[in-house]
VOPAGU-2260 file (C-alpha; in pm, 1 decimal, decimal comma):
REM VOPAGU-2260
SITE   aa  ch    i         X         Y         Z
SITE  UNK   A    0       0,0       0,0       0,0
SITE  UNK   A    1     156,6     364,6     -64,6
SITE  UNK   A    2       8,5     663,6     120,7
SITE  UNK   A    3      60,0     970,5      -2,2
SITE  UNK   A    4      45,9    1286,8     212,0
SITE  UNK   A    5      26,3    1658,4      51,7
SITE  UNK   A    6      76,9    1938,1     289,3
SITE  UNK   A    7       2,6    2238,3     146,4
SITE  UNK   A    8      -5,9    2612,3     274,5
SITE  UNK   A    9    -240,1    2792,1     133,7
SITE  UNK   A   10    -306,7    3170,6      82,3
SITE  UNK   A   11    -607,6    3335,8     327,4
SITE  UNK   A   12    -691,6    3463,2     -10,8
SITE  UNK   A   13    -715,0    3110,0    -182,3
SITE  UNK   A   14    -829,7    2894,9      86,8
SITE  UNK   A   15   -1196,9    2870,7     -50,0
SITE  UNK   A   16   -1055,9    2795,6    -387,8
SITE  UNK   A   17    -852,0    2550,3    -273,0
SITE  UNK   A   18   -1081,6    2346,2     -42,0
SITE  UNK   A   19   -1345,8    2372,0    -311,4
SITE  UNK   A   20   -1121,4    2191,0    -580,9
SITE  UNK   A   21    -990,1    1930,0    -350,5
SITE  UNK   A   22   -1379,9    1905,5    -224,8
SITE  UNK   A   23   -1516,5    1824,5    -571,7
SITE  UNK   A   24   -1187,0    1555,7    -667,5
SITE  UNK   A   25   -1244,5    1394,8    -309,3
SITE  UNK   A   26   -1559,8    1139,4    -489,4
SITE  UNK   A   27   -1382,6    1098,0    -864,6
SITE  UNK   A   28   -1028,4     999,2    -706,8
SITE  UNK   A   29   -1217,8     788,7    -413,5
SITE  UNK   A   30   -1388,9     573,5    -730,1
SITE  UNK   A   31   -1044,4     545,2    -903,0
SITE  UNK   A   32    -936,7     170,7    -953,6
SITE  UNK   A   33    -708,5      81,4    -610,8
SITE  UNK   A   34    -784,7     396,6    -433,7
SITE  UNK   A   35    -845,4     272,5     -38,1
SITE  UNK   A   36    -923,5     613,7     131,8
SITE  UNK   A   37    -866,2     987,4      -4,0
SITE  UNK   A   38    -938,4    1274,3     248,1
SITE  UNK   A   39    -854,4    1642,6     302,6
SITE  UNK   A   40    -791,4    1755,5     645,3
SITE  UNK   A   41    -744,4    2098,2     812,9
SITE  UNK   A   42    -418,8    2167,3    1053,4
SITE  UNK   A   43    -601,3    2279,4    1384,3
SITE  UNK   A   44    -247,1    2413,0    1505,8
SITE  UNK   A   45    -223,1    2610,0    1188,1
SITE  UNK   A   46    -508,2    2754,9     986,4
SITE  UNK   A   47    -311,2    2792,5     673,4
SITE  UNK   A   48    -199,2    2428,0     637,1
SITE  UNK   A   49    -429,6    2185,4     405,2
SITE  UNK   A   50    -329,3    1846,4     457,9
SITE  UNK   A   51    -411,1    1563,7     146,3
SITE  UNK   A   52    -405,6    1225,1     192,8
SITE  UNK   A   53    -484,4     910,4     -84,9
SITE  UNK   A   54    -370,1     533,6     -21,8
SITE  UNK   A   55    -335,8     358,4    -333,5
SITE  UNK   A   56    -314,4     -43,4    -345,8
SITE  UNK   A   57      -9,5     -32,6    -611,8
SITE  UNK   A   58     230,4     175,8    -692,9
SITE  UNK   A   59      55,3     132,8   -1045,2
SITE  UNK   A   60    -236,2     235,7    -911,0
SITE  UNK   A   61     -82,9     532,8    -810,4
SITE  UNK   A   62      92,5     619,9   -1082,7
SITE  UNK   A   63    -199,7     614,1   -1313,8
SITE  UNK   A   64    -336,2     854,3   -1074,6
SITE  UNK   A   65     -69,6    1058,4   -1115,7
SITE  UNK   A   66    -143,2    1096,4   -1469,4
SITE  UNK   A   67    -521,8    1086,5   -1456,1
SITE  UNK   A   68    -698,6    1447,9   -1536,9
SITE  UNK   A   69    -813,7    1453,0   -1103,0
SITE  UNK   A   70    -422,6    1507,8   -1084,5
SITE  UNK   A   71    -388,8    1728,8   -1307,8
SITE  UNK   A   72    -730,2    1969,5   -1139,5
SITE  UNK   A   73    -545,5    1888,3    -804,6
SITE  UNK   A   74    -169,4    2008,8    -947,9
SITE  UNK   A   75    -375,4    2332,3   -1079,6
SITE  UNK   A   76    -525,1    2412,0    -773,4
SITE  UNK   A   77    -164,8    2401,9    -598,0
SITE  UNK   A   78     -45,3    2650,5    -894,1
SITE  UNK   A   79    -213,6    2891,2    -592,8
SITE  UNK   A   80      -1,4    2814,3    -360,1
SITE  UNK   A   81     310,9    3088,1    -227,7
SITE  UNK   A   82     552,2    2810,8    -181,2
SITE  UNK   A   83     558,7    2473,8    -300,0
SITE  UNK   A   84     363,1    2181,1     -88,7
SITE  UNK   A   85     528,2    1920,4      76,6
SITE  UNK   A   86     480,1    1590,2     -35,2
SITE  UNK   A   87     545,8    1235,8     135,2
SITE  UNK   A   88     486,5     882,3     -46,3
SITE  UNK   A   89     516,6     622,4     211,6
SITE  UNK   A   90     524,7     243,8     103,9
SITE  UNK   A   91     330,6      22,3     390,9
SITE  UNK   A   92     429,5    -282,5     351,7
SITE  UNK   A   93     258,9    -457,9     662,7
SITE  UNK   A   94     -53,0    -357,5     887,1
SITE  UNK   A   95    -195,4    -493,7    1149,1
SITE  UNK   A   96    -597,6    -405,4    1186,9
SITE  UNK   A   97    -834,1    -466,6    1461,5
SITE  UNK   A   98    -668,3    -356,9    1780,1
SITE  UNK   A   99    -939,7    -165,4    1966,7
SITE  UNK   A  100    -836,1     154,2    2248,6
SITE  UNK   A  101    -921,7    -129,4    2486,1
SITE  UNK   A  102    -614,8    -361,1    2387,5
SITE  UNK   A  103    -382,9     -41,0    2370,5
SITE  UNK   A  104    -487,0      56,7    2739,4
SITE  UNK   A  105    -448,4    -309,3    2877,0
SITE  UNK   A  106    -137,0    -430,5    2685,4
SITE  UNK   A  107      -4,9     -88,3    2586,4
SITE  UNK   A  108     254,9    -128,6    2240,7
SITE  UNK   A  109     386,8    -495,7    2368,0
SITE  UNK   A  110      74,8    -642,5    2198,7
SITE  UNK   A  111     154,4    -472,1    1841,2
């Protein structure tokens, strides 16, 4: 699985703009082929910061994404950006699901 994290910080002026064309790729990119989760998040510590997140199956799911026309919307929309975003692509290679808050509070990390 590769996640892929975009921090951006974005203009006062162009926040709106921003949210609204990462708002309407949210769905299309969601219904790509491989896409697990997509979601846009706001930094509470910092009112500026836009924070994008996508996890792709493949890295071939990912890079057709990256050449799909949702990218290219998404790569416009950062065009309004003062400085350029900061971009992570993570590889997961192993996960381990359905610990609950209960199992973290009675075995703390030993039971990961």
């Amino acid at each position: 699985m590769i996640d892929v994290t975009i921090r951006m910080k974005v203009p006062a002026d162009k926040r709106n703009e921003v949210l609204q064309a990462i708002s309407d790729l949210l769905a299309p990119i969601r219904n790509e082929q491989d896409c697990l989760s997509c979601h846009c998040y706001l930094d509470v510590e910092a009112e500026d910061v836009v924070i994008f997140e996508q996890e792709w199956k493949t890295n071939e799911a990912l890079a057709t994404h990256l050449r799909s026309a949702h990218f290219k919307v998404l790569l416009g929309a950062m065009k309004l950006l003062l400085i350029e975003p900061e971009i992570k692509f993570n590889t997961i290679v192993a996960m381990e699901e359905g610990k609950t808050l209960a199992a973290f509070k009675t075995g703390g990390l030993a039971g990961l």
